[in-house]
C-alpha positions as a printed NumPy array, in Angstrom:
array([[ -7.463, -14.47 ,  19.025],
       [-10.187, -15.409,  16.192],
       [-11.933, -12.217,  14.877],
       [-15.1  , -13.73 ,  13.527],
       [-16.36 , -10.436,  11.801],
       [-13.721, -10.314,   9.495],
       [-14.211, -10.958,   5.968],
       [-11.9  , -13.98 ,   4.869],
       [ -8.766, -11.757,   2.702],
       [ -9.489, -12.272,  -1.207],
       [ -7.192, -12.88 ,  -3.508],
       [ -5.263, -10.07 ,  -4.645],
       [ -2.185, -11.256,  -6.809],
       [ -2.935, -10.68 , -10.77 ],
       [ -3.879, -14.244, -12.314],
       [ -1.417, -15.285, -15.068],
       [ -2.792, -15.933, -18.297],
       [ -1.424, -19.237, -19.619],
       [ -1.331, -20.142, -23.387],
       [ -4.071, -23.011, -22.597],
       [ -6.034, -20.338, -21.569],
       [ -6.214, -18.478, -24.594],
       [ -9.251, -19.851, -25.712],
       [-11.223, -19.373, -29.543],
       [-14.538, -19.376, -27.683],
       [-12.902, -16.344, -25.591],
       [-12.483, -14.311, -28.829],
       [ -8.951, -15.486, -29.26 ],
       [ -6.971, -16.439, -33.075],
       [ -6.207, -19.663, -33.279],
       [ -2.44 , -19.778, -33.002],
       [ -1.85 , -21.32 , -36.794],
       [ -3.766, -18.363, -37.766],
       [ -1.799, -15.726, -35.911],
       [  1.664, -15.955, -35.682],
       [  3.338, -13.07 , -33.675],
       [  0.532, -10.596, -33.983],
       [ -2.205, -12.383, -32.074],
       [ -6.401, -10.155, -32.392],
       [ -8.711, -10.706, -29.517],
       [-12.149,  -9.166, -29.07 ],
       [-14.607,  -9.966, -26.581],
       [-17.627,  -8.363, -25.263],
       [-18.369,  -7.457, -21.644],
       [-19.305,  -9.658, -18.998],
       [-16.326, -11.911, -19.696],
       [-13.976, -14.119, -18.237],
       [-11.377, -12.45 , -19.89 ],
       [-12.129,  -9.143, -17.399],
       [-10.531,  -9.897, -14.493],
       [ -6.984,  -8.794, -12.837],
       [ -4.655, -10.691, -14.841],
       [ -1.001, -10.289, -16.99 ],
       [  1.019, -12.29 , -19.458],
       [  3.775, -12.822, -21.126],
       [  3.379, -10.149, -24.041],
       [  2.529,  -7.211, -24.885],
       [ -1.489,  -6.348, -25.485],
       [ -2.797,  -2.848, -27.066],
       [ -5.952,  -2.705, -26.142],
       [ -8.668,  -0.243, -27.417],
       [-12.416,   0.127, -25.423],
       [-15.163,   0.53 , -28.254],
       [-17.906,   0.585, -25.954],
       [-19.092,   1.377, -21.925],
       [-17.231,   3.122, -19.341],
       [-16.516,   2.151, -15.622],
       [-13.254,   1.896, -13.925],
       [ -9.546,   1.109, -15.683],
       [ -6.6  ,  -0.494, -13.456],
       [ -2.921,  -0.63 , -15.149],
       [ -0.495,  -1.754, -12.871],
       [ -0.971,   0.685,  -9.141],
       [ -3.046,   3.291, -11.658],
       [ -6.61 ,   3.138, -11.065],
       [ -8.615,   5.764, -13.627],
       [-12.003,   6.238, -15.037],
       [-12.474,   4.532, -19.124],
       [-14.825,   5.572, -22.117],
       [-15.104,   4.461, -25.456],
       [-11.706,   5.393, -27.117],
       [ -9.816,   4.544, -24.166],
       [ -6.374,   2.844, -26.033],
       [ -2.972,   1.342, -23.535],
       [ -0.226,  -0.217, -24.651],
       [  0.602,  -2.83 , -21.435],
       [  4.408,  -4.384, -21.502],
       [  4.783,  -8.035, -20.299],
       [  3.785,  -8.793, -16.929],
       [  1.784,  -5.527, -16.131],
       [ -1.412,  -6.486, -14.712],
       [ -4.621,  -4.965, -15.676],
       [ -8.47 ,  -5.045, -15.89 ],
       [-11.21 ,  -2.999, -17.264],
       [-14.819,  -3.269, -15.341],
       [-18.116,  -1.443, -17.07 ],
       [-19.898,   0.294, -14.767],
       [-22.608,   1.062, -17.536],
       [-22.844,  -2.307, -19.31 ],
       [-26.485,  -2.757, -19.898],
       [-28.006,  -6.246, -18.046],
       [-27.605,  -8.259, -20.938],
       [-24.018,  -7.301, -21.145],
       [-22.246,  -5.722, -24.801],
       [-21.084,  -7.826, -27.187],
       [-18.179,  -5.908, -28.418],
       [-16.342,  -3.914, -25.649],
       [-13.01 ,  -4.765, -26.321],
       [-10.162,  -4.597, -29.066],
       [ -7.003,  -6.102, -28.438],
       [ -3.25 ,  -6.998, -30.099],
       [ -1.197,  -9.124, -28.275],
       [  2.374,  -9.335, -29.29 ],
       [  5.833, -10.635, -28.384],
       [  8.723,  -6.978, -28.535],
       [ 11.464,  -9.433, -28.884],
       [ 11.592,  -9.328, -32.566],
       [ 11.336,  -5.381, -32.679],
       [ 13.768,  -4.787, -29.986],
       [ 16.629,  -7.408, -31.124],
       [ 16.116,  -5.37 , -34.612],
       [ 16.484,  -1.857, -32.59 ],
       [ 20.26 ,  -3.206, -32.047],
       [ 20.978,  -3.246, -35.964],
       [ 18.431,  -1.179, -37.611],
       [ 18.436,   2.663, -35.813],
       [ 15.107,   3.569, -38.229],
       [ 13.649,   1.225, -35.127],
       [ 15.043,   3.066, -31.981],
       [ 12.083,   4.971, -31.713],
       [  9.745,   2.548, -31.18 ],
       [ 11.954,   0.507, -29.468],
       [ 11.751,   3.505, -26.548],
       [  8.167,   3.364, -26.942],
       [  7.865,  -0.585, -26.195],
       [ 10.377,  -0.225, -23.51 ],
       [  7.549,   2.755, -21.812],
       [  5.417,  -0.072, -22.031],
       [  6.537,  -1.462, -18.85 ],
       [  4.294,   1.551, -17.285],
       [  0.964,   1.21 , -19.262],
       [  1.225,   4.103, -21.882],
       [ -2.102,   5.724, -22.496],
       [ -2.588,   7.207, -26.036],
       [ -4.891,  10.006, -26.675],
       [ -6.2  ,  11.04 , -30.212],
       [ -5.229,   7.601, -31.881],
       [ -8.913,   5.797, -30.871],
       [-10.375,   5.72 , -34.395],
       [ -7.004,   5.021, -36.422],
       [ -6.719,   2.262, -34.133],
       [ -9.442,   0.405, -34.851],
       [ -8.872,   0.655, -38.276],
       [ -5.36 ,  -0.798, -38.011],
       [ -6.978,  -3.711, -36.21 ],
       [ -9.832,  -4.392, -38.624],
       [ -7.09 ,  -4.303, -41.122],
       [ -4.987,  -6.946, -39.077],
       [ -7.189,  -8.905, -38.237],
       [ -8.697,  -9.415, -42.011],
       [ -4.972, -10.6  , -43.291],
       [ -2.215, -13.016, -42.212],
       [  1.32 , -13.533, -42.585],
       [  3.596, -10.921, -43.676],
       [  1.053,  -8.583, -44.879],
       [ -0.706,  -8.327, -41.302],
       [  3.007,  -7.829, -40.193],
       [  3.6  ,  -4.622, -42.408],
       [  0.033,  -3.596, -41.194],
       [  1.255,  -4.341, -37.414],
       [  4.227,  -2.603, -37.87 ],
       [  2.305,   0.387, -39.277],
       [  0.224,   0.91 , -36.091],
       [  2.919,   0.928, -34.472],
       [  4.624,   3.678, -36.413],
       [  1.686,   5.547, -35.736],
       [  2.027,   4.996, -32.331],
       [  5.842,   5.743, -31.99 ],
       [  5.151,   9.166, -33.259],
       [  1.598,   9.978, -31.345],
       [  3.702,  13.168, -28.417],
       [ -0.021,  13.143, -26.49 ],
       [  0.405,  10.239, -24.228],
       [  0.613,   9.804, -20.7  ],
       [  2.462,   6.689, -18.335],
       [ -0.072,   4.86 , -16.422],
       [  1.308,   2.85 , -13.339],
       [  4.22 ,   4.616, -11.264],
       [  8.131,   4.323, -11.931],
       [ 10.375,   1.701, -11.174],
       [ 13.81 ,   0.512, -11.163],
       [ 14.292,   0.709, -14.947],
       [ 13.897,   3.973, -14.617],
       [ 17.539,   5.238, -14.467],
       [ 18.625,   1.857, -16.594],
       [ 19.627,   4.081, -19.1  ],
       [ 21.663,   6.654, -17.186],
       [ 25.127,   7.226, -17.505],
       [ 26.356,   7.756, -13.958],
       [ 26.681,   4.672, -12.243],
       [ 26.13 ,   6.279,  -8.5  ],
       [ 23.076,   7.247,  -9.095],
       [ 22.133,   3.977, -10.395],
       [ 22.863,   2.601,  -7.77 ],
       [ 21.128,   4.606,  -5.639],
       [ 18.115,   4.073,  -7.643],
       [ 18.28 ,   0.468,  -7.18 ],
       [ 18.6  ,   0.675,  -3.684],
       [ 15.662,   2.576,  -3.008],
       [ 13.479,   0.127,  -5.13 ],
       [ 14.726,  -2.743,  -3.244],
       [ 14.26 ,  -1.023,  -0.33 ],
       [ 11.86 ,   2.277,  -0.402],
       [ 11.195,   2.606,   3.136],
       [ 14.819,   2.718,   4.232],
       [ 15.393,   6.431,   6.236],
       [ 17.214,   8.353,   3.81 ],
       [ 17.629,  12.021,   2.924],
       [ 19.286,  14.119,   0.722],
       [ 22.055,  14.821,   3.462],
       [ 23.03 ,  11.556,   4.275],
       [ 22.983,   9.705,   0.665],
       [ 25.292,  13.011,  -0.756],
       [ 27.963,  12.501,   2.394],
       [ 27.985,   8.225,   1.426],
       [ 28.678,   9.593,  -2.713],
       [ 31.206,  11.777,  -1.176],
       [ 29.131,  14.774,  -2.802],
       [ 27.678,  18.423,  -1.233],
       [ 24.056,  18.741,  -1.6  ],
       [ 23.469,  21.048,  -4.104],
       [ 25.641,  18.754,  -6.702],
       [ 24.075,  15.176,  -5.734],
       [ 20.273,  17.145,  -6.407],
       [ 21.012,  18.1  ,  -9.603],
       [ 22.419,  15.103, -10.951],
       [ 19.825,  12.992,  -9.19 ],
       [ 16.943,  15.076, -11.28 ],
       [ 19.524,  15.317, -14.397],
       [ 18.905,  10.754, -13.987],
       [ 15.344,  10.564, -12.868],
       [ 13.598,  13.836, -14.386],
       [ 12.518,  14.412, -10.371],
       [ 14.193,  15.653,  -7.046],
       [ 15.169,  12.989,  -4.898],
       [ 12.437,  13.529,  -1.933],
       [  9.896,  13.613,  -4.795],
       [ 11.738,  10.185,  -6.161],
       [ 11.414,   8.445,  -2.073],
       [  7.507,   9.981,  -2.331],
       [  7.181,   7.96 ,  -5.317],
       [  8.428,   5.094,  -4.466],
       [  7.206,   4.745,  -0.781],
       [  3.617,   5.218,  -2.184],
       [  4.128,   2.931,  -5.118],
       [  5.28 ,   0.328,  -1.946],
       [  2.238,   1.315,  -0.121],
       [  0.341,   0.418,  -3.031],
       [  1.469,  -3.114,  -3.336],
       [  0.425,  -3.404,   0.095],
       [ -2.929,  -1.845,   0.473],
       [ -4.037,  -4.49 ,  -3.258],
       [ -2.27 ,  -6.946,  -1.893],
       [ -2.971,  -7.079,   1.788],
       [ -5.575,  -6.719,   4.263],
       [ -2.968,  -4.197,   6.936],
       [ -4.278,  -1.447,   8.39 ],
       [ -3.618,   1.752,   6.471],
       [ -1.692,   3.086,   9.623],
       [  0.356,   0.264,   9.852],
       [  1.303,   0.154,   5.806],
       [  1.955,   4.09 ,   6.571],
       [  5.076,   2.882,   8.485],
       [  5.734,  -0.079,   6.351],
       [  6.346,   1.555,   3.668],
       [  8.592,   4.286,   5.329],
       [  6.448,   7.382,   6.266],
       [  7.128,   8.974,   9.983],
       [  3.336,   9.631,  10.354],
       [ -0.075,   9.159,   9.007],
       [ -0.699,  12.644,   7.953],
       [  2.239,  13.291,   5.729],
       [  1.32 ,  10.007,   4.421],
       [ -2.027,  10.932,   3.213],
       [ -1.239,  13.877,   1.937],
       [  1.498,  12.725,  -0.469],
       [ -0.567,   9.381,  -1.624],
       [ -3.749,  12.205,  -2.119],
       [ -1.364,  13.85 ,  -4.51 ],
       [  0.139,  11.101,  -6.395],
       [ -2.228,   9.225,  -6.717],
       [ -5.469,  11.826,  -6.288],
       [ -7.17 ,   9.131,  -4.128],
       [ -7.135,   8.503,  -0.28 ],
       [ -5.181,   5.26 ,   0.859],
       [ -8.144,   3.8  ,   1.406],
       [-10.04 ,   4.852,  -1.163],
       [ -7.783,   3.417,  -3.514],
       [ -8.379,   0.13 ,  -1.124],
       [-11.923,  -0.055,  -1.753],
       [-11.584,   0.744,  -6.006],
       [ -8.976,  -1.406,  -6.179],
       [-11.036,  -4.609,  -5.288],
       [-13.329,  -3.725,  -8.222],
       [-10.005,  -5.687, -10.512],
       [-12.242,  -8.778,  -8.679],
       [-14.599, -10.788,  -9.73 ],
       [-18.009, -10.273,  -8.005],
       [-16.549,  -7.05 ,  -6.369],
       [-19.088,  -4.676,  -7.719],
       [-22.077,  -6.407,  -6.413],
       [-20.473,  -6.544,  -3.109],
       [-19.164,  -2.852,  -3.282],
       [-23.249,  -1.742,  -3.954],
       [-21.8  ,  -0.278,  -7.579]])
């Protein structure tokens, strides 16, 4: 049966940004004149706004406008000052919803970077653990408050040198970063979550939800399979994850239905059940507090990561 009303689905996978991509015209470095710490401005309009990820790292500070911010399944409101660290293969977009009609020149600061370096170091040099942590945060979007102006400092400062003075500079910001305690994680948890946790059942437990967050479990029946009572398998489930285990499932089942509603055109009733709720209600209610948005209101921002979505959305 044809339904002729319907608007053909739009793409809704993040585009991956190739190195042929990275254009000078764009507001890229030229690669010889880089190295691993890579500056990018641009203004706004761009082609460079759109829901995309890549292969490295990017800081990225907002100078100018305000609109709409999506990291990962976190959609949020932006103002000058707005600075995220994004890990490798996070997708994101900023969209100005006050960009004047002949656009800004200068909206957006940006370092992109490759961790490797840092991290290998973390495994001989401990002085680096810290930020090693922080990087490894990254896979979430970490938003850092207070750290707007010193920011664009460091990249005026990186950008105006090269080789291994830019590197100390680099390495500076991030310093600075490592130690900034007012910071929040953007997109919701996943399956790295309890990488670093010491008991291996609840590891594996974590895993298993991930893979499969809409599977019918409770707190009940997973204690009785770890051969645990209750009251033990709770605490060392929030002792792993920093959250009780229904809260974990919550998570996870709305961070599924996420996926579904950017990715999809389902009915929100039918992505209720698909990703493992017993009944629309219950699932409103918990995405309304996770994610303070409706199911479908998150829907309808979430096509604003699109090109040409705001004219058809009437913002």
């Amino acid at each position: 049966m044809l339904f002729p009303h319907r608007r053909p689905a739009r793409k809704r996978l993040p585009e991956i940004e190739l190195e042929s991509s990275r254009l000078l015209e764009l507001g890229y470095e030229a690669p010889n004149a880089a190295g691993l710490v890579r500056c990018i401005e641009h203004g706004f309009p761009t082609p460079l706004a759109r829901w995309h990820s890549h292969d490295v790292f990017e800081l990225h500070l907002i100078v100018a406008t305000s609109g709409k911010a999506f990291v990962g399944d976190w959609i949020g409101t932006f103002e000058p000052g707005h600075l995220v660290l994004c890990g490798s293969g996070l997708p994101h977009n900023w969209i100005s919803l006050d960009a004047p009609a002949a656009g800004v020149a200068r909206r957006d600061l940006a370092i992109q970077f490759s961790p490797d370096t840092i991290l290998m170091g973390a495994e001989t040099f401990p002085e680096l653990h810290e930020t090693a942590r922080m990087l490894k945060r990254a896979c979430h979007g970490i938003e850092f408050f207070g750290m707007a102006e010193a920011a664009e400092q460091s990249w005026l400062a990186i950008k105006a040198t090269h080789g291994l003075k830019r590197f100390r500079l680099f390495c500076d910001l991030l310093i600075e970063l490592s130690g900034c305690t007012d910071y929040r994680l953007l997109s919701s948890a996943n399956s790295d979550d309890a990488s670093d946790c010491d008991l291996q059942a609840i590891q594996g437990l974590v895993a298993r939800i991930a893979t499969d967050p809409a599977a019918p479990l409770t707190v009940a029946i997973v204690a009785a399979e770890l051969g645990m009572n209750t009251g033990r398998f709770g605490r060392l489930f929030k002792r792993s994850t920093g959250t009780s285990f229904p809260g974990y499932v919550n998570q996870m089942r709305v961070t599924h239905a996420c996926q579904l509603l950017m990715q999809t055109n389902r009915y929100v009733t039918s992505i209720c059940y698909a990703a493992g709720f017993n009944n629309v209600a219950n699932f409103n209610r918990q995405f309304l507090a996770l994610k303070g948005v409706t199911p479908s209101e998150f829907r309808r921002q979430s096509h604003l990561r699109f090109s040409g979505a705001l004219a058809e959305d009437g913002l």
